[in-house]
C-alpha positions as MATLAB code, in Angstrom:
seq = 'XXXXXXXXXXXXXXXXXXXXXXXXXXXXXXXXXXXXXXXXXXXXXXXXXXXXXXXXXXXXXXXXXXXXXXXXXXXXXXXXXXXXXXXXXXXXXXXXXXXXXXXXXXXXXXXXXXXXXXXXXXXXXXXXXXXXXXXXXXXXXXXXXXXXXXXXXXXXXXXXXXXXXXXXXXXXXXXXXXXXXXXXXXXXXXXXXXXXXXXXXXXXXXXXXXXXXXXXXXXXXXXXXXXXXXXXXXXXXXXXXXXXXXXXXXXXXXXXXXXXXXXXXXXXXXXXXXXXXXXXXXXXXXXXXXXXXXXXXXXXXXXXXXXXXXXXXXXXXXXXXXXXXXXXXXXXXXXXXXXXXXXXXXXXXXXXXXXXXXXXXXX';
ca = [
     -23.648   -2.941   -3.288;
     -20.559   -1.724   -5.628;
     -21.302   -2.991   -9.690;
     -18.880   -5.217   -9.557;
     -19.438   -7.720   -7.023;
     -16.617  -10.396   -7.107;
     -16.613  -11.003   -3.301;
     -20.045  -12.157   -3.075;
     -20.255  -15.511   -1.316;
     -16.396  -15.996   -2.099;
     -13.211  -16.923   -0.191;
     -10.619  -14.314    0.704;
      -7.047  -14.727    2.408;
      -5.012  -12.138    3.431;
      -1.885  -12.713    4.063;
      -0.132   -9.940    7.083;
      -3.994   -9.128    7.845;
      -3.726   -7.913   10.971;
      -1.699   -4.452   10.159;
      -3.569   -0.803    9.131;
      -4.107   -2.433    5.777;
      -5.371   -5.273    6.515;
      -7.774   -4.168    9.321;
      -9.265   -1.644    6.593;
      -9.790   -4.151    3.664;
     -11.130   -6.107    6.352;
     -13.244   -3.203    7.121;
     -14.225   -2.397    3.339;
     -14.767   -5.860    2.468;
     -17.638   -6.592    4.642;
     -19.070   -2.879    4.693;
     -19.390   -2.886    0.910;
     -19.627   -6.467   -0.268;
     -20.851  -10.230    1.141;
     -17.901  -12.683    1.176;
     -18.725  -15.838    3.111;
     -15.084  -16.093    4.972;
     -11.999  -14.217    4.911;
      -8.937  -16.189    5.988;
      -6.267  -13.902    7.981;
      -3.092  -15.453    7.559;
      -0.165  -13.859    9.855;
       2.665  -14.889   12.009;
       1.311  -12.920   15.298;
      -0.846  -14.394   18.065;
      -1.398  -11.311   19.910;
      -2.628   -9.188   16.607;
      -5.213  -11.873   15.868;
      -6.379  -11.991   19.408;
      -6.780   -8.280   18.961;
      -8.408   -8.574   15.226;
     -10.734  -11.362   16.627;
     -12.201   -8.984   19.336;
     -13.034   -5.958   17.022;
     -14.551   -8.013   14.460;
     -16.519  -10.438   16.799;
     -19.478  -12.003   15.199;
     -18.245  -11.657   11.563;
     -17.186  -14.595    9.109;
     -13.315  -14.389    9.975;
     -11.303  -17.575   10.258;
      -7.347  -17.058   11.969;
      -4.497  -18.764   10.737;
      -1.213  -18.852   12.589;
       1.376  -18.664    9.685;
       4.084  -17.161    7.723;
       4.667  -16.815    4.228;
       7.963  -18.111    4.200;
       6.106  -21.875    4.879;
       5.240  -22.972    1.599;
       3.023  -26.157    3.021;
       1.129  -23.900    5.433;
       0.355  -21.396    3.150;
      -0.743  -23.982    0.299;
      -3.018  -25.457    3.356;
      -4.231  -22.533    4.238;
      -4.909  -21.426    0.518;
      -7.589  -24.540    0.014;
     -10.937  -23.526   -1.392;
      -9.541  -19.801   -1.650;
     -11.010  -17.376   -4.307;
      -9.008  -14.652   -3.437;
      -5.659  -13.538   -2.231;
      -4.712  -10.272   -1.460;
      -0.911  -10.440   -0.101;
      -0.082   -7.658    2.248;
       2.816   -9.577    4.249;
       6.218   -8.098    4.344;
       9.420   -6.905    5.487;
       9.455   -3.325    5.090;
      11.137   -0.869    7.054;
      14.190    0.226    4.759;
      16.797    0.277    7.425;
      16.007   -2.980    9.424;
      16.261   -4.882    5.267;
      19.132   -3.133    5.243;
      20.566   -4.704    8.290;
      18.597   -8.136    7.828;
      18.749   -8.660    4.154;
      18.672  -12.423    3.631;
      15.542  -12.248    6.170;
      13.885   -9.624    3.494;
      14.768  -11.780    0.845;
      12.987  -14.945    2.126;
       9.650  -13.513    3.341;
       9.715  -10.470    0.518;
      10.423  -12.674   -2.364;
      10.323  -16.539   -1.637;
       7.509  -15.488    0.411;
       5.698  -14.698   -2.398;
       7.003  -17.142   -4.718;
       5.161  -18.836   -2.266;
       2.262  -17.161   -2.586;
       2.210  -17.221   -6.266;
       2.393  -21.381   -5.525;
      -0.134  -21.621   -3.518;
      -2.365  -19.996   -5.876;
      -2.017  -21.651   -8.419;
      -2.254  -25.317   -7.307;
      -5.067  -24.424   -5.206;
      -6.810  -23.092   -8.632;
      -7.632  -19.568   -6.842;
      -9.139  -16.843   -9.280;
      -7.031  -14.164   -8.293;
      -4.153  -13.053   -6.341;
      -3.683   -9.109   -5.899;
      -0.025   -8.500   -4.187;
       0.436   -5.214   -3.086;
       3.885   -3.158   -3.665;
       5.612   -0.038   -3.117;
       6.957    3.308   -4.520;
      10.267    2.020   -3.379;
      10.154   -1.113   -5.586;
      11.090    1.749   -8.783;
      14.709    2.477   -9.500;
      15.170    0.875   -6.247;
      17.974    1.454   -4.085;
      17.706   -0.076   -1.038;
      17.183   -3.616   -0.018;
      13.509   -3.472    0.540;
      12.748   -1.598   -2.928;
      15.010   -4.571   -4.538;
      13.148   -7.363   -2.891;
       9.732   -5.752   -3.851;
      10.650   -4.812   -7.352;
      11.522   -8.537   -7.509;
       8.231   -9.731   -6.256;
       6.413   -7.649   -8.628;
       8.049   -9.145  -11.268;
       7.293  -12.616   -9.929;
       3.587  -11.700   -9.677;
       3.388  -10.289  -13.476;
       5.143  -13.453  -15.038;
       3.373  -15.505  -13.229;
       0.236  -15.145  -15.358;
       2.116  -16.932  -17.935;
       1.577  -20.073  -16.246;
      -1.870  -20.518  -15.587;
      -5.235  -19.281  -17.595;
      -7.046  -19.365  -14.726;
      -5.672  -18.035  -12.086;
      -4.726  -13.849  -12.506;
      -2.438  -12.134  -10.870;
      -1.910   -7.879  -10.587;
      -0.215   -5.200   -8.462;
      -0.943   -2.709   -6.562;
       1.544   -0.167   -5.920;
       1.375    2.406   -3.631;
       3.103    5.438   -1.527;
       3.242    6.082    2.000;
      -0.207    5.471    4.436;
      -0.929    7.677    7.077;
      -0.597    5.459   10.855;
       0.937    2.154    9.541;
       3.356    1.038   12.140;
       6.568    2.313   11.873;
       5.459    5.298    9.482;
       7.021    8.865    9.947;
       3.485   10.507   11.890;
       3.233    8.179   14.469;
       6.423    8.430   14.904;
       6.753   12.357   14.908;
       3.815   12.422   17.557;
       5.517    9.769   19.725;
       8.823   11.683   19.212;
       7.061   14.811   20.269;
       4.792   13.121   23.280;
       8.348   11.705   24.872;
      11.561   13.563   24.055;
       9.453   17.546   23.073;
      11.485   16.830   19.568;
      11.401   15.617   15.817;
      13.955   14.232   13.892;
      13.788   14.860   10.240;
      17.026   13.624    7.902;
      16.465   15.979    5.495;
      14.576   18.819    4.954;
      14.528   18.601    1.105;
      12.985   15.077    1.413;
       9.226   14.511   -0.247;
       6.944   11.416   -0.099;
       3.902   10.813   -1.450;
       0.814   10.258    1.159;
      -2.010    8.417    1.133;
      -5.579    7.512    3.857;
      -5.368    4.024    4.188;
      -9.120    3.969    3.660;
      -7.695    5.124    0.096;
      -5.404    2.780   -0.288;
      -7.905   -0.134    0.505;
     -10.128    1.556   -2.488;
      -7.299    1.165   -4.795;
      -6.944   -2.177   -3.666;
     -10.412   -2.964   -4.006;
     -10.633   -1.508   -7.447;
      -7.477   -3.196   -8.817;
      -9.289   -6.628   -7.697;
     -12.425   -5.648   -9.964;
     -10.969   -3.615  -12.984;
      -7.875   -6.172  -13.822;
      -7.014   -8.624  -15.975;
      -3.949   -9.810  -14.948;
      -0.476   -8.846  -15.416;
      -0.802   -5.165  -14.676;
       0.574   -2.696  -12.318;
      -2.387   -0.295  -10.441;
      -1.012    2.858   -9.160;
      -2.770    5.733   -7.438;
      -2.726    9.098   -8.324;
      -1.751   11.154   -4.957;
      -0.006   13.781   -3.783;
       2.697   14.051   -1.775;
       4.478   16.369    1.231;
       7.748   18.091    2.339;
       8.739   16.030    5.165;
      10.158   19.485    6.651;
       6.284   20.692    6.309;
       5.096   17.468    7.804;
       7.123   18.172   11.334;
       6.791   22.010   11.101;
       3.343   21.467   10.936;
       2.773   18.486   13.914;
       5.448   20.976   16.159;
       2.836   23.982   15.855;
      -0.431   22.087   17.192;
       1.700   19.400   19.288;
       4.649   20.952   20.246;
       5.688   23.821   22.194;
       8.119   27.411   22.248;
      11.196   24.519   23.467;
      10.582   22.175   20.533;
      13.442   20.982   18.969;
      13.492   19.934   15.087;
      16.435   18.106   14.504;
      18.576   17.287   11.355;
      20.338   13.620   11.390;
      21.081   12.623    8.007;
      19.850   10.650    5.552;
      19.569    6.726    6.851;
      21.108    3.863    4.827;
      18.703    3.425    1.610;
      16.811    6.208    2.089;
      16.118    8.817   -0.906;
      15.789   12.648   -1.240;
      11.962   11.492   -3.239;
       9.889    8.573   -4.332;
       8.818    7.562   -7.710;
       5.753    5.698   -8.541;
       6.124    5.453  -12.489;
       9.740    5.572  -13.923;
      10.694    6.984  -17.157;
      11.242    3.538  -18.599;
       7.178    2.388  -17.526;
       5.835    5.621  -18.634;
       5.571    4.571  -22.189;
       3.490    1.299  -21.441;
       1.281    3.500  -18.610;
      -2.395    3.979  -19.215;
      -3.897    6.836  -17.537;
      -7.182    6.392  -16.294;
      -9.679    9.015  -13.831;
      -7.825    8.311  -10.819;
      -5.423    5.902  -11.617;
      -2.267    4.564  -13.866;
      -2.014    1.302  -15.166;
       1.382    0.244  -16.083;
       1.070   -2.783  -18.510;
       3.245   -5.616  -18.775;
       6.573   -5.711  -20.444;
       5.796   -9.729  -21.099;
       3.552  -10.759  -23.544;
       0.441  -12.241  -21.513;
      -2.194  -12.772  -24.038;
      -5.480  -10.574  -23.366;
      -4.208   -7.434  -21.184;
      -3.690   -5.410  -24.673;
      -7.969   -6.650  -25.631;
      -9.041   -5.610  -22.357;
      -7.865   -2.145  -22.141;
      -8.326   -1.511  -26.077;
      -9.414    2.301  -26.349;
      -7.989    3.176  -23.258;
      -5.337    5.977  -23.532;
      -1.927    6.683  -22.840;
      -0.384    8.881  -20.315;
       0.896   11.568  -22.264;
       3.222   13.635  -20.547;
       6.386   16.023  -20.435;
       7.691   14.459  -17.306;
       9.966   12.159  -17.362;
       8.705    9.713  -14.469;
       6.303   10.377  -11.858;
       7.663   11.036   -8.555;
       6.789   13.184   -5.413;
       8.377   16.058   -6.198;
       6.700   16.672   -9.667;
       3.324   15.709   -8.707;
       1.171   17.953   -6.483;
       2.543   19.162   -3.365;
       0.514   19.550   -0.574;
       0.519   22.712    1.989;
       0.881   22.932    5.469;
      -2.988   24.226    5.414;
      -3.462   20.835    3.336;
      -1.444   18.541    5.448;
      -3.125   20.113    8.687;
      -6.726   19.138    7.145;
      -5.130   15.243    6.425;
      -3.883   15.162    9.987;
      -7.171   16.443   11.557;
      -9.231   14.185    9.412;
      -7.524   10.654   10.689;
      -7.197   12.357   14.299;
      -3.662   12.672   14.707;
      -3.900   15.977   16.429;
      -6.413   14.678   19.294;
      -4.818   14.268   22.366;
      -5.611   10.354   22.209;
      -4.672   10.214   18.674;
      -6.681    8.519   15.988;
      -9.681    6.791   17.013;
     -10.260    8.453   20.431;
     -13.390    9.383   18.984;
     -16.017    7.925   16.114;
     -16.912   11.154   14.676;
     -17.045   11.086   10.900;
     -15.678   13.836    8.840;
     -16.389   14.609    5.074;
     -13.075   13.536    3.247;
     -14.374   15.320   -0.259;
     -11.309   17.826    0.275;
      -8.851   15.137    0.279;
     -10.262   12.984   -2.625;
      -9.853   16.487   -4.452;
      -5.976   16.742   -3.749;
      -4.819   14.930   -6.594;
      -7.286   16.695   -9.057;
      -4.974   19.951   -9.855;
      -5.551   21.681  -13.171;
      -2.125   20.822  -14.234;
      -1.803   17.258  -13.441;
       0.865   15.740  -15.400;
       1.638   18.752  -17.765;
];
């Protein structure tokens, strides 16, 4: 039972709990901890029927809702402890297209949220964000830069309920994410698409990104930012890689151009943050530009990230190879001919927690 047990006995939403993420923290949260219920709030029937037969027997209650209905969600938030909101809009081209619908569920959705919360007196609400959300550029980066702003500020009105972020990179296997969609590519048409080859991201397990999660819940005070420390990958290494052990000789890789709001990298802390960012063993903590009484107290002796760099972004932090990328891919099972899950065998992920350790980290 981890030190810090916060979930015992307690209430939990999750808002979008019936993606990757949410099916993990699910996972995490009753492997590692005793809450009596966890509330999954999301807008699909057919994801909770699916959710509701993998987790049968546990202490999971289904709620049919979406975040953009204030009186639902405040309904739903009754007798809550805990709120970890994971619902979003958030494939960059489809904001593009649908902005005012990314608006309303990315940030009056969590206005909403942030509501709910606090007339329902819950202790804490941990709202996860995005690389994307710094120096945004496209749509979805705006409307999550604004909702992280929402969630710092609003710590200023209420000394009971806390709120933080999490923000994090890409996860391996979420829906719509560039490996499931390289094997599918590669299972139908014998071809990738790639829009450029000079394009990085940073990666991330999602059992990691649940960790980071679960630690931000534990470690905060409120008004923070949480980011990982992770490495990234070439995108052009990424689909070289998945073309040697699922392709063929008549593979195609194919160039098609950089789609509307994408970028050429990602940053996780920008040079303006990196003043006010806290470096701890395997994570930053960006502190609040606002004033909220207490953060400063509670990380008093904690040190600074000192570095040359001027931001943080996935092409200055530790690249992975293809050698290093084949071991990620093997360990979530993305080279099995069923893909990931075709099989229960567990492998030792000490490598991968290693990754981000380089000698030079930050210099």
């Amino acid at each position: 039972m981890p030190k810090h047990n916060i979930f015992n006995k307690s209430v939990i939403l999750i808002t979008g709990g019936t993606g990757s993420w949410g099916n993990e923290l699910v996972t995490q949260l009753l492997s590692k901890y005793n809450p009596k219920e966890i509330r999954i709030y999301s807008r699909g029937e057919h994801k909770q029927v699916e959710m509701k037969r993998r987790f049968q027997g546990q202490p999971l209650k289904y709620i049919i809702g979406d975040v953009r209905n204030r009186d639902r969600l405040i309904a739903s938030t009754s007798g809550v402890d805990y709120i970890f909101h994971l619902a979003a809009l958030k494939h960059v081209p489809i904001c593009e297209e649908n902005p005012w619908e990314a608006v309303q569920t990315n940030i009056m959705g969590t206005q909403n949220v942030i509501d709910a919360a606090l007339l329902n007196k819950v202790k804490k609400v941990i709202d996860i964000s995005t690389d994307k959300a710094v120096d945004p550029f496209n749509l979805y980066g705006v409307t999550k830069s604004c909702g992280e702003k929402l969630v710092v500020a609003a710590n200023l009105a209420s000394d009971s309920t806390k709120f933080v972020c999490v923000r994090g990179g890409n996860v391996m296997g979420t829906n719509g994410s560039v490996i499931p969609l390289f094997r599918e590519q590669l299972k139908r048409l014998n071809e990738i698409t790639i829009t450029d080859p000079r394009m990085s991201r940073f990666l991330m397990r999602v059992q990691d990104a649940i960790s980071l999660l679960l630690f931000a819940s534990t470690e905060s005070y409120g008004g923070e930012i949480f980011v990982m420390k992770m490495p990234a990958c070439k995108i052009s290494n990424l689909a070289e890689v998945m073309v040697k052990k699922l392709g063929n000789k008549k593979t195609k890789v194919k160039t098609i151009g950089i789609r509307p709001g994408e970028k050429l990298y990602e940053v996780l802390v920008s040079k303006y943050e990196m003043p006010n960012t806290l470096e701890l063993k395997d994570y930053f903590v960006i502190l609040p530009q606002i004033k909220i009484e207490g953060v400063g107290e509670h990380y008093k002796g904690k040190k600074f990230f000192k570095t040359v760099l001027d931001e943080f972004n996935s092409n200055n932090t530790y690249i992975m190879s293809k050698k290093e990328i084949l071991s990620l891919l093997k360990i979530d099972g993305w080279l099995k001919k069923n893909g990931p899950g075709s099989d229960l065998t567990s492998i030792d992920t000490k490598f991968i927690k290693n990754l981000s350790k380089s000698e030079g980290w930050g210099k």
